[in-house]
PyMOL Python script that loads the backbone (N, CA, C, O; Angstrom):
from pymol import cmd

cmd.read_pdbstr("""\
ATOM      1  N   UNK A   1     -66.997 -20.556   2.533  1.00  0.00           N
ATOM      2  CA  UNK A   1     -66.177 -20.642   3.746  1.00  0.00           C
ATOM      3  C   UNK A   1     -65.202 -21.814   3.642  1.00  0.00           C
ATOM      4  O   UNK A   1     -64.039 -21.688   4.023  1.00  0.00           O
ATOM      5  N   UNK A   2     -65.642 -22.883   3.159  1.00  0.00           N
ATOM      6  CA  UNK A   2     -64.807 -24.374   2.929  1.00  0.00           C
ATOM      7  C   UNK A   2     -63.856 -24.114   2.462  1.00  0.00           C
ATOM      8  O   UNK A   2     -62.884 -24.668   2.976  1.00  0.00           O
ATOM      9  N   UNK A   3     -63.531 -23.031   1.101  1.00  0.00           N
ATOM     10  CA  UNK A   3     -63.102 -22.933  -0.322  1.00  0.00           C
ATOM     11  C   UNK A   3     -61.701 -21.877   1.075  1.00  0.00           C
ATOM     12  O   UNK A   3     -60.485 -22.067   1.078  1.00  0.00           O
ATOM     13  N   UNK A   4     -62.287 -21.116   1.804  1.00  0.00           N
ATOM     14  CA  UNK A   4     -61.097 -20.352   1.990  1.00  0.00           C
ATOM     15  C   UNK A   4     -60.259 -21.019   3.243  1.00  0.00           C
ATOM     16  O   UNK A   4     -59.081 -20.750   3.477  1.00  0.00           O
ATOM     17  N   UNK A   5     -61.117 -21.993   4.055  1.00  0.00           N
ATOM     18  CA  UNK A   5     -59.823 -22.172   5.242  1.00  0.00           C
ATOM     19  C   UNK A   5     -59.382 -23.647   4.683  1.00  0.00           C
ATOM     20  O   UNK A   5     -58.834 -24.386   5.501  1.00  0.00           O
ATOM     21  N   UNK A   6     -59.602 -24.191   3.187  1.00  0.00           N
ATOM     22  CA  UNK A   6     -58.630 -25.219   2.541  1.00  0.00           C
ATOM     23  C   UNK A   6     -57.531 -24.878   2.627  1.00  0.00           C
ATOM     24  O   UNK A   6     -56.842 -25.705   3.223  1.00  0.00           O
ATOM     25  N   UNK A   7     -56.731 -23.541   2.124  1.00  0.00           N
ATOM     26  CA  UNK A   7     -55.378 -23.672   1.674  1.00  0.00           C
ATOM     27  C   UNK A   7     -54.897 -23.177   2.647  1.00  0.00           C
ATOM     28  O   UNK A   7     -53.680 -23.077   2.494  1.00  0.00           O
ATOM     29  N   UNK A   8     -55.339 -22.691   3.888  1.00  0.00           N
ATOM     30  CA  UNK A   8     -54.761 -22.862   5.210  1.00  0.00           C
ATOM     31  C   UNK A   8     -54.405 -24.095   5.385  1.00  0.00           C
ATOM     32  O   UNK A   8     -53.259 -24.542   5.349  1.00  0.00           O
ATOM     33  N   UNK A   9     -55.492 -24.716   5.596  1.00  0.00           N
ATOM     34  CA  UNK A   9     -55.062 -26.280   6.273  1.00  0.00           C
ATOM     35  C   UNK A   9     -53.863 -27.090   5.475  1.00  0.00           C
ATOM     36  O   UNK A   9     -53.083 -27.911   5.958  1.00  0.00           O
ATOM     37  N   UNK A  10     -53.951 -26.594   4.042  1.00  0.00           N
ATOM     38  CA  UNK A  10     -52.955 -27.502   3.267  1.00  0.00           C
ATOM     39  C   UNK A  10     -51.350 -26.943   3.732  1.00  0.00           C
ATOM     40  O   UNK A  10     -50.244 -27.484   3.752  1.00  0.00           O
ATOM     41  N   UNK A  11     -51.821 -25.688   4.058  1.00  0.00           N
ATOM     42  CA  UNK A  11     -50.580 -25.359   4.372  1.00  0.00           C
ATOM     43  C   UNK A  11     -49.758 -25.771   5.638  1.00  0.00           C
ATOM     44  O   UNK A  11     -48.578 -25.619   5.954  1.00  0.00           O
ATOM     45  N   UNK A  12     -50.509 -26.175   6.055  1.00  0.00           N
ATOM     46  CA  UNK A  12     -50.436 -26.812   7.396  1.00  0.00           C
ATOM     47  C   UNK A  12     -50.202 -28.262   7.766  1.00  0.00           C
ATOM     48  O   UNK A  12     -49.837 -28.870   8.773  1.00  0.00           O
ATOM     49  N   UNK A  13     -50.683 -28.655   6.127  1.00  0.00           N
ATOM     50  CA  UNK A  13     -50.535 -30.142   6.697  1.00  0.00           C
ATOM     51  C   UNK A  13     -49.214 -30.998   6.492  1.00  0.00           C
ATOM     52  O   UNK A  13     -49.170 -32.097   7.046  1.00  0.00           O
ATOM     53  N   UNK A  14     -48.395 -30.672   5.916  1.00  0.00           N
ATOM     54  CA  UNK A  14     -47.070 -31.394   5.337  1.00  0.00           C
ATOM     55  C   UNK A  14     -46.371 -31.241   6.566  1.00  0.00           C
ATOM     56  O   UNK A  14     -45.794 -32.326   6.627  1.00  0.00           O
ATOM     57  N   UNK A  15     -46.142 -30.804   7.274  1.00  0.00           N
ATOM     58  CA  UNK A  15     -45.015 -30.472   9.081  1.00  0.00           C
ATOM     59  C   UNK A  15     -46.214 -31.616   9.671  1.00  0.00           C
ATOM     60  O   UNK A  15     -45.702 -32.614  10.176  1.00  0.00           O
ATOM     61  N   UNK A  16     -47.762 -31.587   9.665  1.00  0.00           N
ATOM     62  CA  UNK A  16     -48.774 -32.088  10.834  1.00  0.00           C
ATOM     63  C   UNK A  16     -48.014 -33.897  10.230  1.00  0.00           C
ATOM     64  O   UNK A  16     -47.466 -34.778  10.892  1.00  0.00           O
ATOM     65  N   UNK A  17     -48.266 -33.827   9.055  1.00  0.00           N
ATOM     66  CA  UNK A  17     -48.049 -35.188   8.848  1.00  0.00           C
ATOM     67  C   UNK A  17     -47.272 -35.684   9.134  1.00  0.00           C
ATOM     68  O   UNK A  17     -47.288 -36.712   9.812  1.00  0.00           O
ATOM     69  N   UNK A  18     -45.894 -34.854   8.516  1.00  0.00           N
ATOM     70  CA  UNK A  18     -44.397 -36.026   9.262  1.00  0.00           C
ATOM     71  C   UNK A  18     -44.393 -35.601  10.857  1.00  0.00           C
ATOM     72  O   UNK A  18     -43.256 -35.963  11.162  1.00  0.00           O
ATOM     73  N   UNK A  19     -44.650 -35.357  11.393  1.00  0.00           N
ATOM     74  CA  UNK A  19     -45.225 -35.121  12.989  1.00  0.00           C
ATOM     75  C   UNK A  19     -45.662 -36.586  13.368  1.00  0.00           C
ATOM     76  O   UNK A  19     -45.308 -37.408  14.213  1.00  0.00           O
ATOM     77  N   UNK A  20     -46.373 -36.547  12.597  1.00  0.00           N
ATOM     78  CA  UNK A  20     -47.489 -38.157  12.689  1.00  0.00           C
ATOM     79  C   UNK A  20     -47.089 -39.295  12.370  1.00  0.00           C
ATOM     80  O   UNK A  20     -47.416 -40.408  12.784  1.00  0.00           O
ATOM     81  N   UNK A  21     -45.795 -38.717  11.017  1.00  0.00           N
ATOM     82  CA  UNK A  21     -45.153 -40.538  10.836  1.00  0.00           C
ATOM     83  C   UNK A  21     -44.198 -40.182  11.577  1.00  0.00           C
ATOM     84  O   UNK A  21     -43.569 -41.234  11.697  1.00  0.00           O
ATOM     85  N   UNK A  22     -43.603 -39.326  12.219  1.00  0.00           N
ATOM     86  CA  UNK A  22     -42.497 -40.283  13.063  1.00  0.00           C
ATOM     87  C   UNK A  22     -42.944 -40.417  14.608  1.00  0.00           C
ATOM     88  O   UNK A  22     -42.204 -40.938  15.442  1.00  0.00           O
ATOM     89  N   UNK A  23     -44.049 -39.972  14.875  1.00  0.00           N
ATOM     90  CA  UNK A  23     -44.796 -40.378  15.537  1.00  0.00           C
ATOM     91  C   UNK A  23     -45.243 -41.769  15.676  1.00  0.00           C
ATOM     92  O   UNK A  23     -45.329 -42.264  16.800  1.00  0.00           O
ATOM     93  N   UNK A  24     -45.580 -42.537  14.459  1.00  0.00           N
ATOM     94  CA  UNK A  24     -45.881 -43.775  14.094  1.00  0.00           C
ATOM     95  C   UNK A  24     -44.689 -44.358  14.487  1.00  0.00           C
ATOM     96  O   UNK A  24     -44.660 -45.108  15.463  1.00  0.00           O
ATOM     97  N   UNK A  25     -43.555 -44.061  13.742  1.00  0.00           N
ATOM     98  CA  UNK A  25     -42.540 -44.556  13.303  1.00  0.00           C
ATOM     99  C   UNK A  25     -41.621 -45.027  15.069  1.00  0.00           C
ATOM    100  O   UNK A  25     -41.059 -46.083  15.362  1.00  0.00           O
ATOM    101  N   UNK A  26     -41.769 -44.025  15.735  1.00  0.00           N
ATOM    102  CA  UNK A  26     -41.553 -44.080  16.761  1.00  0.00           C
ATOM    103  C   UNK A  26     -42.248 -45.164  17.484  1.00  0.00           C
ATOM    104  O   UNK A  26     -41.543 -46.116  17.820  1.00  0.00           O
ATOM    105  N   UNK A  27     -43.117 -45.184  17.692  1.00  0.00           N
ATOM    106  CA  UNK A  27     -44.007 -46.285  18.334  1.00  0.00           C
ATOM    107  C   UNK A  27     -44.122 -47.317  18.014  1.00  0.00           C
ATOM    108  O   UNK A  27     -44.333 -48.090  18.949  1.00  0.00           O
ATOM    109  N   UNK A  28     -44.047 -48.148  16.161  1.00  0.00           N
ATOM    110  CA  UNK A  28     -43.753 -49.302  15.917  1.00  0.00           C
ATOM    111  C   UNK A  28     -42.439 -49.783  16.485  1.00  0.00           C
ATOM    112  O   UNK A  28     -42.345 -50.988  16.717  1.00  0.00           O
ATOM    113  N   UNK A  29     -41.092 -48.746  16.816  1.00  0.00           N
ATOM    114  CA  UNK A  29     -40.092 -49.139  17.558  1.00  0.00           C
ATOM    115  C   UNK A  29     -40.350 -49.590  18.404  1.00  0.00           C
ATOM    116  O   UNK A  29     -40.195 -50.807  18.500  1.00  0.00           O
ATOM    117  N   UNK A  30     -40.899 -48.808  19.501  1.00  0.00           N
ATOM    118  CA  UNK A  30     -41.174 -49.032  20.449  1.00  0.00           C
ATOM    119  C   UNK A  30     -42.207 -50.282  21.046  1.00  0.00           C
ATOM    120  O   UNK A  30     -42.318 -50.627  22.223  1.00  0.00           O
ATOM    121  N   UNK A  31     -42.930 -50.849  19.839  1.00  0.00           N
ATOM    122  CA  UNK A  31     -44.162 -52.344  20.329  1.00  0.00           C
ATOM    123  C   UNK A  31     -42.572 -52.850  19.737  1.00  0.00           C
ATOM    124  O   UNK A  31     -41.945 -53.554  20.529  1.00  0.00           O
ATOM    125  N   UNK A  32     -41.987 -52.577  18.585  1.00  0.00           N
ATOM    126  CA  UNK A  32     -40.878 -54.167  18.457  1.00  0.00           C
ATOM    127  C   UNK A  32     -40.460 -54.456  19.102  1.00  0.00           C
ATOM    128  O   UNK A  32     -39.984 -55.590  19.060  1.00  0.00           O
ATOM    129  N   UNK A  33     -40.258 -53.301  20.667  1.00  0.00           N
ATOM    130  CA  UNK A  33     -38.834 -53.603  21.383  1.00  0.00           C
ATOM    131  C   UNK A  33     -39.581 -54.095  22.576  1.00  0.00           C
ATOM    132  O   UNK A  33     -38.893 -54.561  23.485  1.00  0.00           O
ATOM    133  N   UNK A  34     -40.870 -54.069  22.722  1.00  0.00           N
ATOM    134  CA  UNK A  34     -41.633 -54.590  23.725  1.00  0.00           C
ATOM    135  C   UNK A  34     -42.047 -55.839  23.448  1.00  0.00           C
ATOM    136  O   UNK A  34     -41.948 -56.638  24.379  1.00  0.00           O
ATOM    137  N   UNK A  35     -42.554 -56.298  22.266  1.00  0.00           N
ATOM    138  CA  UNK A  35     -42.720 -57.692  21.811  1.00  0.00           C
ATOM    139  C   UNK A  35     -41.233 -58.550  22.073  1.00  0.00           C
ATOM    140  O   UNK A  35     -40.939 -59.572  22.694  1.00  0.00           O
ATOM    141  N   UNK A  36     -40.691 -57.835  21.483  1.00  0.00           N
ATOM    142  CA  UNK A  36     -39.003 -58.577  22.002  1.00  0.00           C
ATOM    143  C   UNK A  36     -38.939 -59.132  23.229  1.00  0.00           C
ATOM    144  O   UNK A  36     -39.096 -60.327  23.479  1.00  0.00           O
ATOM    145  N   UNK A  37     -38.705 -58.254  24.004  1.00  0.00           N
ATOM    146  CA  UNK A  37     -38.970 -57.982  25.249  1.00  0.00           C
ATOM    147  C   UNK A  37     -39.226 -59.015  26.071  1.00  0.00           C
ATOM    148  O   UNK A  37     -38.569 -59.772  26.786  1.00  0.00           O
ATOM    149  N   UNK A  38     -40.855 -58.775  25.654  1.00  0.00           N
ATOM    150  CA  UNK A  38     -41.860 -60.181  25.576  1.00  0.00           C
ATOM    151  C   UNK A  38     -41.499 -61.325  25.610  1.00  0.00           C
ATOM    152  O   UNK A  38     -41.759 -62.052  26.568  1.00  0.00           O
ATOM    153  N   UNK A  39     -40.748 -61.761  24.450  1.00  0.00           N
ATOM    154  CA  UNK A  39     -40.561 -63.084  23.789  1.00  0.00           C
ATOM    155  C   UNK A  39     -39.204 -63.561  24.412  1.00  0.00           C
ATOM    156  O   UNK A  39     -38.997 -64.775  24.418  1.00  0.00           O
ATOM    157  N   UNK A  40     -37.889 -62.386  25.145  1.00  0.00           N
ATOM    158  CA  UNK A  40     -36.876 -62.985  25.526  1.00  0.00           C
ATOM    159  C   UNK A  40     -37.113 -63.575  27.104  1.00  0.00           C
ATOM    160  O   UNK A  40     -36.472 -64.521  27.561  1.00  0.00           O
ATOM    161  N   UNK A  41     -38.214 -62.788  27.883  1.00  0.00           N
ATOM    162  CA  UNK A  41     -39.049 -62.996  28.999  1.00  0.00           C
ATOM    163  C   UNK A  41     -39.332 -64.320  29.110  1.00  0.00           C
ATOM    164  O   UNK A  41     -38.805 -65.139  29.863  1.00  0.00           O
ATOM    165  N   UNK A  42     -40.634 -64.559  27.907  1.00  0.00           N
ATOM    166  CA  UNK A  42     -41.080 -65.604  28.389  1.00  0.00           C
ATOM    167  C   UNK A  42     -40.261 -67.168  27.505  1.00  0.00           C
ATOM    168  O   UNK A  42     -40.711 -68.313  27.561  1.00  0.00           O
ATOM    169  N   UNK A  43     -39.132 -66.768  26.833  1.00  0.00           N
ATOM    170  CA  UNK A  43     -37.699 -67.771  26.789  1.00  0.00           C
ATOM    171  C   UNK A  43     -36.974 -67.932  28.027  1.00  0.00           C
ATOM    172  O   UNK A  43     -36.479 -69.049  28.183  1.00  0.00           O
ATOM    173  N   UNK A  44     -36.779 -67.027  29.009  1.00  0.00           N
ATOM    174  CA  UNK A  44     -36.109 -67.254  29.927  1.00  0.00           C
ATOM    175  C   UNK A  44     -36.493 -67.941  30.898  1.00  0.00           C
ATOM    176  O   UNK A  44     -35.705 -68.683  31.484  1.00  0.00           O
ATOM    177  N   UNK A  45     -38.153 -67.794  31.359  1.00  0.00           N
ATOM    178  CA  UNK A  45     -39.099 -68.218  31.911  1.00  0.00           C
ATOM    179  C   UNK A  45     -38.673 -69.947  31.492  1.00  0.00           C
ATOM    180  O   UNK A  45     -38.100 -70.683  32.295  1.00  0.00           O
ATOM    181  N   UNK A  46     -38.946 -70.232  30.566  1.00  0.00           N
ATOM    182  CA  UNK A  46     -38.903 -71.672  29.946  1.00  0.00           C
ATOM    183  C   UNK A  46     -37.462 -72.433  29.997  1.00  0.00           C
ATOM    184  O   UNK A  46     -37.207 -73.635  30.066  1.00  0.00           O
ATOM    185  N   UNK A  47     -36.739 -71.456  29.946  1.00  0.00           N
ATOM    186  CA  UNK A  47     -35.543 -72.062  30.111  1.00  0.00           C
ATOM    187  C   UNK A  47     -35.166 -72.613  31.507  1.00  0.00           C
ATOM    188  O   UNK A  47     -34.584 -73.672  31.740  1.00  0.00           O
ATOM    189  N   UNK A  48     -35.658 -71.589  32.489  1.00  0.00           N
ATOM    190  CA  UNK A  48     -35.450 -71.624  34.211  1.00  0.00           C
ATOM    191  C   UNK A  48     -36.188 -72.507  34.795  1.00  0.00           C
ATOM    192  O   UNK A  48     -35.820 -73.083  35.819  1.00  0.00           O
ATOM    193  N   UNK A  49     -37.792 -72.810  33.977  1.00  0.00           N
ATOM    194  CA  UNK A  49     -38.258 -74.132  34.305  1.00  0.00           C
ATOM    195  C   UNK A  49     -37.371 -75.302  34.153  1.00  0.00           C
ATOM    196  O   UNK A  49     -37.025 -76.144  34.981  1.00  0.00           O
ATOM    197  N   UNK A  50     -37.022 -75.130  32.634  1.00  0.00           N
ATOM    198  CA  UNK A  50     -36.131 -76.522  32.318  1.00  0.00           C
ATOM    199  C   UNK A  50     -35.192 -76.875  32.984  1.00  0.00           C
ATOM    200  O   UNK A  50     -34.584 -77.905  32.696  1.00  0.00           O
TER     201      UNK A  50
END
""", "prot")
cmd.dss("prot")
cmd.show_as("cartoon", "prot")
cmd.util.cbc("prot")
cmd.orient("prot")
């Protein structure tokens, strides 16, 4: 049974994967632009104290 729904799945998996990295790919954007974010926040914060 293993032997026959393998080359299904393989067939399947090259679209599942890049699905998944730009999936990734997407979301490391998305923490950079939130860490950014972050960091121009709590600069401004410090600055408005000063």
């Amino acid at each position: 049974m293993q032997a026959e729904v393998l080359p299904e799945t393989m067939k399947h998996l090259p679209r599942h994967t890049k699905s998944i990295c730009q999936n990734f790919r997407v979301l490391s954007i998305i923490i950079q632009i939130r860490s950014r974010a972050r960091i121009l926040c709590e600069y401004q914060e410090k600055t408005i104290l000063l």
